[in-house]
C-alpha positions in Angstrom: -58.0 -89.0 135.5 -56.9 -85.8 134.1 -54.8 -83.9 135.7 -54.9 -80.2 134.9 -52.2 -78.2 134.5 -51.2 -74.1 135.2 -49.6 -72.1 133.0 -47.1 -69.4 135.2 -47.6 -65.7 134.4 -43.6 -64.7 134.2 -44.5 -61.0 133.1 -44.9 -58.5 136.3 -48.3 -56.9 137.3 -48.8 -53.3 136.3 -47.4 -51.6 139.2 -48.0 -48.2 140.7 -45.9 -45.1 139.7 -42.4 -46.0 140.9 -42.4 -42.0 142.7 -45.3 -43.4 145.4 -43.4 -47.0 145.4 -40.6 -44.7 147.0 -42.7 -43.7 149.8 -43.0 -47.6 151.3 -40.5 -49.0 153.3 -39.1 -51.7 151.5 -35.1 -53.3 150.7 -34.9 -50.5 148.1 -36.1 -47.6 149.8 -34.0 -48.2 153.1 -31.8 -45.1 152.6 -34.5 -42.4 152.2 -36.0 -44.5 155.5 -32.6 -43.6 157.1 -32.6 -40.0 155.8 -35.8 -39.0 156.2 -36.3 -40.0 160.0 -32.8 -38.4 160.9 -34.3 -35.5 159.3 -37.4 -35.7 161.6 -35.2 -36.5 165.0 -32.9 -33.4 164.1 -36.0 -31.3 164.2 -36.8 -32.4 167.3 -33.9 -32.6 168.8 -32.9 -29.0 168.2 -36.3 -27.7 169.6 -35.7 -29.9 173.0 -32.6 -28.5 172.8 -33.5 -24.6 172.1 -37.1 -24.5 173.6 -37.3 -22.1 176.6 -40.4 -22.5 177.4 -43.1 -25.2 177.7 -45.1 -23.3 175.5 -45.7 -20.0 173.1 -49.9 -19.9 174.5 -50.5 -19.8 171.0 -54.9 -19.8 170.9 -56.9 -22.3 168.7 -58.0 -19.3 167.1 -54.7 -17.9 166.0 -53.6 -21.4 165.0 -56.5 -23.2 163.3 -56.3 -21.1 160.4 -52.8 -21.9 159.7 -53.9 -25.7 159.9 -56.6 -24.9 157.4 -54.9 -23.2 154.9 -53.1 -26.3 154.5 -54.1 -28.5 151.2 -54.4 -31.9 151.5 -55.1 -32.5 147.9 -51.8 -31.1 146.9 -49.0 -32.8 148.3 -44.9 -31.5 148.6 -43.6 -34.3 147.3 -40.6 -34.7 149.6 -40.3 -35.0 153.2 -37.8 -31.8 153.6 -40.9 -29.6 152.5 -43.7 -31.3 155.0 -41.2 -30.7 157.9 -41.0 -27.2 157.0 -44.5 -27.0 156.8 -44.9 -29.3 159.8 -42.7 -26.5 162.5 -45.6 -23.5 161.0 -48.0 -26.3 162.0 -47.0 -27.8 165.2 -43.3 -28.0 166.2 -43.4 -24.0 167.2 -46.6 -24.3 169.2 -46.5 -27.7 170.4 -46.8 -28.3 174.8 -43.3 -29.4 175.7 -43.6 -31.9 178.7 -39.6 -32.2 179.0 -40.0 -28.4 180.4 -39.5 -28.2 184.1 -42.4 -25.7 184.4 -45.2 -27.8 182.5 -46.8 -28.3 185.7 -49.9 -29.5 184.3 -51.3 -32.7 184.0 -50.1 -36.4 184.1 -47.9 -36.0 181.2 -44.5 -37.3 181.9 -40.7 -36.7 180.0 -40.3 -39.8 177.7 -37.2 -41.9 178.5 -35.0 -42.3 175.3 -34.7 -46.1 175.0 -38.6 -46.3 175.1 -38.2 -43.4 172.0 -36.0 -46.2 170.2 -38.8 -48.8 170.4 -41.1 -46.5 169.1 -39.2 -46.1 166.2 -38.8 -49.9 165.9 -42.2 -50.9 166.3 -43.6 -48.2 164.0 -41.6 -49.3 160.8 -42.2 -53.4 161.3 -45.8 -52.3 162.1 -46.6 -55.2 163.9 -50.6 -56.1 165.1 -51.2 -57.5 168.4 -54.2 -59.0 167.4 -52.8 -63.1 166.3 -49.5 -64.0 166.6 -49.4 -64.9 162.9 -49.0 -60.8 162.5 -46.8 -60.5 165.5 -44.8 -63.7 166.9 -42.1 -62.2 169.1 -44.3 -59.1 169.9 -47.1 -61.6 171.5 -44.2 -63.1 173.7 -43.1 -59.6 174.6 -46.2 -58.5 175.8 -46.9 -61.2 177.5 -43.4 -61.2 179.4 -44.8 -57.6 180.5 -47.7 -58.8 181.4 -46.4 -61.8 184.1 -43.8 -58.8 185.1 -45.9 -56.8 186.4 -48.1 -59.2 187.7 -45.5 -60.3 189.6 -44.4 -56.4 191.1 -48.3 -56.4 192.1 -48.4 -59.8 193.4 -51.7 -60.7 191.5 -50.6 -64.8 192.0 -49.7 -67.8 189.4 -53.1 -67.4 187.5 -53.1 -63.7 186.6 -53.1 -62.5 183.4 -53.6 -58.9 181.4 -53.2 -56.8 177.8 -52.2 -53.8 177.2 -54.2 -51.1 176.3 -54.4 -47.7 174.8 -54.8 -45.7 178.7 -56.6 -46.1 181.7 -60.0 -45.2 180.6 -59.8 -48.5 178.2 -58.5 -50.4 180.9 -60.9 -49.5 183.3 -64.0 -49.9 180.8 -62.6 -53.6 180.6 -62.0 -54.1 183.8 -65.4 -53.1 184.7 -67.1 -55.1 181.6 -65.5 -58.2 183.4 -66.8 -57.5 186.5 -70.5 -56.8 184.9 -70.3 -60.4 183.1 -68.5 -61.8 186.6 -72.3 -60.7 188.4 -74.6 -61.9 185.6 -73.2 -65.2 185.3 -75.7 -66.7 187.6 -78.4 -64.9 185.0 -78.4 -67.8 182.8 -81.7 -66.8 180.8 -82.1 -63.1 179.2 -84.9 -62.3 181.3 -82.7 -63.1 184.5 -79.8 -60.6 182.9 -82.2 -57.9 182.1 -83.5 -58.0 185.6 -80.4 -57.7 186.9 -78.7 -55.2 184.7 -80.5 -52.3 186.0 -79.9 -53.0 189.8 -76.1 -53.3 189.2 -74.4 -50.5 191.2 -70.7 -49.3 191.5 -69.1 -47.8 194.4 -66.1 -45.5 193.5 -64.3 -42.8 195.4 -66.1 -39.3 195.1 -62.2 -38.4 194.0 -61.8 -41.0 192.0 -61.6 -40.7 188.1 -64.2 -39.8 185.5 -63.9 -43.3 183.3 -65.4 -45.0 185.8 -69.2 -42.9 185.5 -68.5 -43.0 181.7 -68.0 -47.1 181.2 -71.0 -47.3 183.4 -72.5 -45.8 180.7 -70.9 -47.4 177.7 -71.5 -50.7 179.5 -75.8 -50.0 179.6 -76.1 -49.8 183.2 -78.5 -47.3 184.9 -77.7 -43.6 185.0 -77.3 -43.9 188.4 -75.1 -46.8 189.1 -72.3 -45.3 189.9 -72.4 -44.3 193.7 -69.3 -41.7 194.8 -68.6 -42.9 198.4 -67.2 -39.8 200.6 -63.3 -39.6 201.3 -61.2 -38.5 204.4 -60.0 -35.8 205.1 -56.8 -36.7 203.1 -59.5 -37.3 199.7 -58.8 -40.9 200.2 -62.5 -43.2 200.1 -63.8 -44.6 203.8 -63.5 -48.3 203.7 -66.2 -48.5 206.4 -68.4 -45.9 203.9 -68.1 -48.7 201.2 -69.1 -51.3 203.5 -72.3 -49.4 204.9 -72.9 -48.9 201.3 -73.2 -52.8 199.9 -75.1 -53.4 203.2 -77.8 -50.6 201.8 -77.3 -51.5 198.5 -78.0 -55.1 199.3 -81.2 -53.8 201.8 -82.8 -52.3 198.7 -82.5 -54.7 196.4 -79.1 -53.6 194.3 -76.6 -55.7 193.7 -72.9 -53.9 194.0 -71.0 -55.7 191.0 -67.4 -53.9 191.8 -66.2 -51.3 193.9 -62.9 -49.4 192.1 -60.5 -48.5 194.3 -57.9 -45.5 193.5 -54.0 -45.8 193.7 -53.0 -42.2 192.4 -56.2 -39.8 191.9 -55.7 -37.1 189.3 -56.2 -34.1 191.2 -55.1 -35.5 194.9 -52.1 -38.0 194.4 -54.1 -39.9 197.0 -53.9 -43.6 197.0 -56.9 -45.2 199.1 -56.6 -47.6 201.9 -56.7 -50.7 199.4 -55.9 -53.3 202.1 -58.9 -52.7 203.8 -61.1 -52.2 201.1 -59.7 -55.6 200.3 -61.2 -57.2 203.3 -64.3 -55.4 202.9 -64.7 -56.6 199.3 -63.9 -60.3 200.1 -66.4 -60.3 203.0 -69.1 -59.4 200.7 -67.8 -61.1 197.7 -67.5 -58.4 195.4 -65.4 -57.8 193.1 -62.0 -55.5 193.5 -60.6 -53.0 190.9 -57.9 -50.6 191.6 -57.5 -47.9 189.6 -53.3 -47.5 189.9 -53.1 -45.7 186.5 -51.0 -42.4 188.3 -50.0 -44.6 190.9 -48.5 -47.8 189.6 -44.5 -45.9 189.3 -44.7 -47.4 193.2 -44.4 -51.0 191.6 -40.7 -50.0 190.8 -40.3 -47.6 193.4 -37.2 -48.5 196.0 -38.7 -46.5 198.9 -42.5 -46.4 198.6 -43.7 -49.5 197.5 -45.7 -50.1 201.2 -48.1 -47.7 199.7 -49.3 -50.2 197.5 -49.9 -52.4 200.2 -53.4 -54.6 199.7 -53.4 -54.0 195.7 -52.2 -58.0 195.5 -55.5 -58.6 196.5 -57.7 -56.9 194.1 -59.4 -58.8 190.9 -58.1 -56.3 188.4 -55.6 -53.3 188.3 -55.2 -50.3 185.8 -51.8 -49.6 185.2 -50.5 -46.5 182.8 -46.8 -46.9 181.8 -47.0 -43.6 180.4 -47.3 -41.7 183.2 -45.0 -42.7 186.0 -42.8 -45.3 184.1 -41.9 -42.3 181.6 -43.3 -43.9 178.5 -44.7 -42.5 175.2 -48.4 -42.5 175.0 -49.9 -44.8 174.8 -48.9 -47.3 177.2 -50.9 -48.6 179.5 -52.7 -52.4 180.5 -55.1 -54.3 182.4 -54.2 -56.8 185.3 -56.6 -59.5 186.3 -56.0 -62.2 189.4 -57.7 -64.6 187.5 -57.1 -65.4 183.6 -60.5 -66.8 183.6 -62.2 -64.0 183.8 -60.3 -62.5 180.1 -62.9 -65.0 178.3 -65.7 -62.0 178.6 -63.7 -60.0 175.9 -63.1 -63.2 173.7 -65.2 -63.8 170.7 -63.7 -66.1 167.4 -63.8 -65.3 163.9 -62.8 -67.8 161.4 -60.5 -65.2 159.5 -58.6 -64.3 163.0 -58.4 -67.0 166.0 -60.6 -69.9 165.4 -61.4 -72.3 168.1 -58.9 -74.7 166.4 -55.8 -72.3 167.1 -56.8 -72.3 171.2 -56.9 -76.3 170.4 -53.0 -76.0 169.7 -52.1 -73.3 172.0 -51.5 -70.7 169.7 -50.9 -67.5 171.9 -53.7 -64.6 170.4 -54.0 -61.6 172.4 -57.1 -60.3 170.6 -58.8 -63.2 173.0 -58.0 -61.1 175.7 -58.3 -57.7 174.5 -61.4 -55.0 173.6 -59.3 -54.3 170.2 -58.6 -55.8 167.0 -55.8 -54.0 165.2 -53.5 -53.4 168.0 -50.2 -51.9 168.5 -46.4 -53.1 169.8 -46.3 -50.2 172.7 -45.2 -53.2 174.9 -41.7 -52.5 173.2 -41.5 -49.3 174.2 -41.3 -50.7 178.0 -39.4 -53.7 177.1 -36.3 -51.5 175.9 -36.5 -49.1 178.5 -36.5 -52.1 181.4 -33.6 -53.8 179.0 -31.5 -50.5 178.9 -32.5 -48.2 182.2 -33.6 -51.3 184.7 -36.6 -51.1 186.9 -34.9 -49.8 190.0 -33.9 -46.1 187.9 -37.5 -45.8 186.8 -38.8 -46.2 190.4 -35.8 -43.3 191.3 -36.9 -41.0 188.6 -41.1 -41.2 190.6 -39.2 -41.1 194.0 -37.6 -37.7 192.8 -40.9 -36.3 191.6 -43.0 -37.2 194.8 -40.1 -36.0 196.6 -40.0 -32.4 194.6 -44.0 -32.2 195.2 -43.4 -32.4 199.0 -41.0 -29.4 198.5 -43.4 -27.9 196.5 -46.3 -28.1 198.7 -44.1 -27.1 201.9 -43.3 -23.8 199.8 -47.1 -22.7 199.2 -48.5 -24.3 202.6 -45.9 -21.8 204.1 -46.4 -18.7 201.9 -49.3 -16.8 203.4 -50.6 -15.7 199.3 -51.9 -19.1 198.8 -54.1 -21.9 200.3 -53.1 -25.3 199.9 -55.3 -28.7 200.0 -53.9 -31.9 201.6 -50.2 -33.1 201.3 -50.3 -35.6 198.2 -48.9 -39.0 198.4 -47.9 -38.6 194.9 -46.9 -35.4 193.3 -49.3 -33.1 192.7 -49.9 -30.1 194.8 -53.8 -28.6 194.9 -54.1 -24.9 196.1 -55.3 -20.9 195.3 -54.5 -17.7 195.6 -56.5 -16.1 198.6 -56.8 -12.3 198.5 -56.8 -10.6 202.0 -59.7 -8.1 202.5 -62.4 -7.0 200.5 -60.7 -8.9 197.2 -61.7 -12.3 198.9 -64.8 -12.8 197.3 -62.8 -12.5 194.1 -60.8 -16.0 194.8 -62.4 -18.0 192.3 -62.1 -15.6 189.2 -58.7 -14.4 190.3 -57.2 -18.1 190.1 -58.9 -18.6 186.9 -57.5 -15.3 185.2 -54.1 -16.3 187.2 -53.8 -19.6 184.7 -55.2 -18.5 181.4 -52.9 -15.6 182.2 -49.7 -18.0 182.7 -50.8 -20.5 179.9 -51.1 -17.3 177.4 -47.8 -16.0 178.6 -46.9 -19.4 177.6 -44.1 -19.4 180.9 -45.3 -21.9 182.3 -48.3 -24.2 182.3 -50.6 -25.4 185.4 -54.0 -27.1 185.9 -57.5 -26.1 187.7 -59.8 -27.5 189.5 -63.2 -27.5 192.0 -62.3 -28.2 195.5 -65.6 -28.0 197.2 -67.2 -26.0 194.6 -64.3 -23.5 194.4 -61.7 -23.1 192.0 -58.1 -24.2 192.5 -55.0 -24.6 190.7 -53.1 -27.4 190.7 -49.1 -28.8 190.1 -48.5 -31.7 188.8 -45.1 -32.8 188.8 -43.6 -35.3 186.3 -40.6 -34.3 185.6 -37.3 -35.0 187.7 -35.9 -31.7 186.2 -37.9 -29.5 187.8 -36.8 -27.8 190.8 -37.9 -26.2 194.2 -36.7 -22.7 192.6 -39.3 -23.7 189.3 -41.8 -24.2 191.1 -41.2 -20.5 193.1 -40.7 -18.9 189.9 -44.3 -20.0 189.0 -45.6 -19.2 192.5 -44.2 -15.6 191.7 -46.2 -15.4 188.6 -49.4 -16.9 189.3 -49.6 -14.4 192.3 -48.7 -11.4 190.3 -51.6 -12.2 187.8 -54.2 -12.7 190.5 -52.9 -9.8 192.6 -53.6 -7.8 190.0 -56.8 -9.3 188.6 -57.7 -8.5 192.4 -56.6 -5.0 192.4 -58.1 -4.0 189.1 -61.6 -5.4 189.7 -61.5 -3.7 193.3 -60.6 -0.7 192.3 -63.2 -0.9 190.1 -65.9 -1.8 193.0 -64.3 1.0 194.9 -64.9 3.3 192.0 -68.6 2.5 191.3 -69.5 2.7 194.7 -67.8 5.9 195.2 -69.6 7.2 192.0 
C-alpha cells in the first residue's frame, strides 16, 4: 500500500493590507490597543467629571442630522479623529445616569470594577454558547448562577443563564412554563387543543414583557389576565386564586401566574409567600418577576421583603439595575434544572449529544441564544472587588433616599403623591387649586418635556387611573433630599405656569 505523501506550502498567504491588519487585536498591535482605549476612557472620564447636567435636551430632530451627515463609506483612518467625531455625535448629548437628578427610569450608576470586566471581556471576545469558545467564562457563569440561587434559596437542583434583560428572561421563563403544561399533550392534536385555553395571571401593575411573550409564544390574544392590586398596587393573592378556580370552571388551563418583586412604576413587591401557597395548591407554576427588585438578595436590612421568592419555579433577576451593572446583565432562575431542556436543541457543529455523554458544560443548552456574551464578568469582578454586602448598601441608600423623597412631596400641598414604594421610586403630579384643576394632566405633561428640554434634570410619566403622573426613580446613591427639592421646584414652576397661561387664556375668551 501506498502511502501518499504532502508537500508543505512554506510561502505565506496573500494577506490583507498591513494598515487594516493594524486595526485587530493581536501580539503586534497591543500598544495602539493600550493607546487607543486610554484615549476613549479619558473622554469619558473628563465628561463624568465636567458634566453638569444629566442632559443638554438636545431633540432627535436637531441631532439626527448631525448623525446623517456622517459617511460611512469614508473612514478617518485613526481613532483620534472618530472620537472627535464621536463627542458632535454622542458624548455632548448623551443621558448621563451618574447625575443625581436623572430621576428617570431603572437606569443605575455603573460600579467601576464591573467597567473593568467590560473592558476584559470585550477584547477576549469570548461566546457563551460551548465551552470550547469560552472555558473559564462557562465556569464563571455558572458560579453566578449557584450564587444567586443560593441568595434566593431556589434548593440543590436549580439552575439558570444569563440573559440580555428581563424581558428575555421572562419570555424564557414563560416558554418553560408553556412546555411544563403541554407535556401531558403527547400528540399535536392534544397540544393544539390546549394552546389556545392556556391563560396567564399577572398583576395589572406588573410589567409589559409579560402580555408581549404571550404573544411571541402563540398563545391567544387574550391569555394574559391582569388580576387587580391593593391599595398599595401590590396583586390579591385571593384574586389569583378566585381566578384559577374560574379559569378552571370554564375550561382554561392557567399555565403560570408571574408574580412581581419591584414593578416599574410602583416599587411594589407582591405578597409572593402567599401567592406561593396559592400556586402549589393548584399546581401551577410560579414566576417572579424580581428584575427591579432582586438588589434585596444583597441587601443587609431588607431582605424579609423577599420572603416566599424561594418558592417560586423561576425568577427574573436584572444585575443591571440594582446590583449597579452595565447593561446588559441580567438571568433566569429556575428551581428545577429539568425544566432548562425546553430551550435545548443539538446541532452537530455546536453541542452534540456526545458532548452531554462526557459532561461537557454548554450553556447554549440552557439558553434562548447562540452567540452569547461574558457579561457574567462584569458581576464576578464587582462581587471579587466591592463584596455583596456594599452592593446591598448602595440599594439600601436609594430606597432610603425615595422614602425622603416621597415624605417631601406627600407633605408639599403643590403635588399629589401615589402609595409609599417599597423600592425607590416615587409616583405623583402637580394639582392646580381652582379653576386650573381640570388642567392637571396637560400641565404635568408640559412640566416634563419642559424639564427634559431644559435638560436640568430628567423624570418619567405615567397613567395612574387614566391620569397622567410623573414619576422619580431613584438609582443613584448620590442623589440627595435637596436634588430631589430642586426638581420639585422646577417641575412646579413649569406647570404653574402652563396653568396660568392656559387660564388666563380661558379667562380671556370668555371675557371676550
Amino acid at each position: 500500500m501506498t502511502v501518499p505523501t504532502y508537500s508543505v506550502e512554506t510561502t505565506a498567504p496573500p494577506s490583507a493590507p498591513a494598515a487594516a491588519h493594524a486595526h485587530l487585536l493581536h501580539g503586534d498591535s497591543v500598544e495602539q490597543y493600550r493607546r487607543t482605549l486610554a484615549d476613549g476612557v479619558e473622554r469619558v472620564a473628563r465628561r463624568v467629571a465636567t458634566v453638569g447636567r444629566p442632559s443638554t435636551g438636545i431633540t432627535p430632530a436637531e441631532l439626527a442630522p448631525v448623525v446623517d451627515r456622517v459617511d460611512l463609506d469614508r473612514p478617518l483612518g485613526n481613532a483620534d479623529a472618530a472620537l472627535d467625531e464621536l463627542e458632535d455625535v454622542y458624548l455632548r448629548d448623551t443621558v448621563w445616569f451618574h447625575h443625581p437628578r436623572y430621576l428617570a427610569h431603572l437606569n443605575c450608576p455603573v460600579a467601576i470594577p464591573a467597567l473593568l470586566g467590560e473592558a476584559v471581556l470585550t477584547a477576549v471576545n469570548s461566546s457563551l454558547d460551548t465551552w470550547d469558545q469560552s472555558a473559564g467564562a462557562t465556569l464563571i457563569e455558572r458560579r453566578l448562577i449557584d450564587w444567586t440561587a443560593e441568595r434566593i434559596g431556589l434548593g440543590p437542583n436549580a439552575d439558570g443563564v444569563f440573559t440580555s434583560g428581563g424581558s428575555q428572561s421572562n419570555l424564557q421563563a414563560l416558554l418553560l412554563a408553556r412546555e411544563e403544561a403541554c407535556a401531558a399533550a403527547i400528540t399535536p392534536a392534544a397540544r393544539a387543543d390546549l394552546l389556545p385555553r392556556l391563560r396567564v395571571l399577572t398583576s395589572a401593575a406588573g410589567h409589559f414583557s409579560v402580555q408581549k411573550s404571550a404573544k411571541l409564544l402563540g398563545l391567544a390574544p387574550d391569555a394574559v389576565i391582569a388580576v387587580p392590586t391593593d391599595p398599595q398596587r401590590r396583586i390579591r393573592p385571593a384574586a389569583v386564586r378566585d381566578e384559577i378556580a374560574r379559569c378552571r370552571q370554564a375550561g382554561l388551563v392557567v399555565m403560570a401566574v408571574v408574580g412581581t418583586a419591584g414593578t416599574t412604576d410602583f416599587g411594589s413587591i407582591d405578597p409572593i409567600a402567599e401567592l406561593a401557597v396559592v400556586c402549589s395548591a393548584a399546581g401551577v407554576w410560579l414566576h417572579v418577576d424580581a428584575a427591579y427588585g432582586c438588589g434585596l438578595l444583597v441587601s443587609p436590612t431588607r431582605r424579609h421583603l423577599l420572603d416566599g421568592i424561594e418558592r417560586a419555579d423561576s425568577v427574573t433577576v436584572d444585575y443591571h439595575k440594582s446590583f449597579f451593572q452595565p447593561v446588559s446583565s441580567s438571568a433566569l432562575l429556575v428551581r428545577d434544572r429539568r425544566v432548562l431542556r425546553h430551550a435545548t436543541y443539538h446541532a452537530d457543529y455546536l453541542n452534540p449529544a456526545r458532548m452531554v455523554e462526557q459532561r461537557i458544560p454548554n450553556q447554549v443548552d440552557k439558553s434562548l441564544q447562540t452567540t452569547r456574551r461574558f457579561d457574567a464578568l462584569k458581576l464576578w469582578l464587582t462581587l471579587r472587588v466591592m463584596g455583596p454586602d456594599a452592593l446591598g448598601e448602595l440599594f439600601d441608600e436609594v430606597i432610603d433616599r425615595a422614602a425622603d423623597a416621597w415624605e417631601l412631596v406627600s407633605e408639599d400641598p403643590r403635588f399629589e403623591v401615589v402609595t409609599r414604594s417599597q423600592l425607590s421610586t416615587v409616583v405623583f403630579r402637580y394639582l392646580p387649586t381652582g379653576p386650573g384643576r381640570e388642567l392637571a394632566d396637560a400641565a404635568n405633561l408640559h412640566a416634563r418635556e419642559a424639564l427634559a428640554a431644559s435638560g436640568a434634570a430628567l423624570v418619567a410619566g405615567t397613567r395612574v387611573d387614566g391620569r397622567h403622573f410623573l414619576k422619580f426613580t431613584l438609582l443613584n446613591p448620590a442623589t440627595t433630599v435637596d436634588d430631589v427639592g430642586h426638581v420639585l421646584e422646577l417641575i412646579a414652576a413649569h406647570a404653574g405656569r402652563y396653568v396660568l397661561e392656559h387660564t388666563a387664556v380661558d379667562l380671556t375668551c370668555h371675557v371676550g
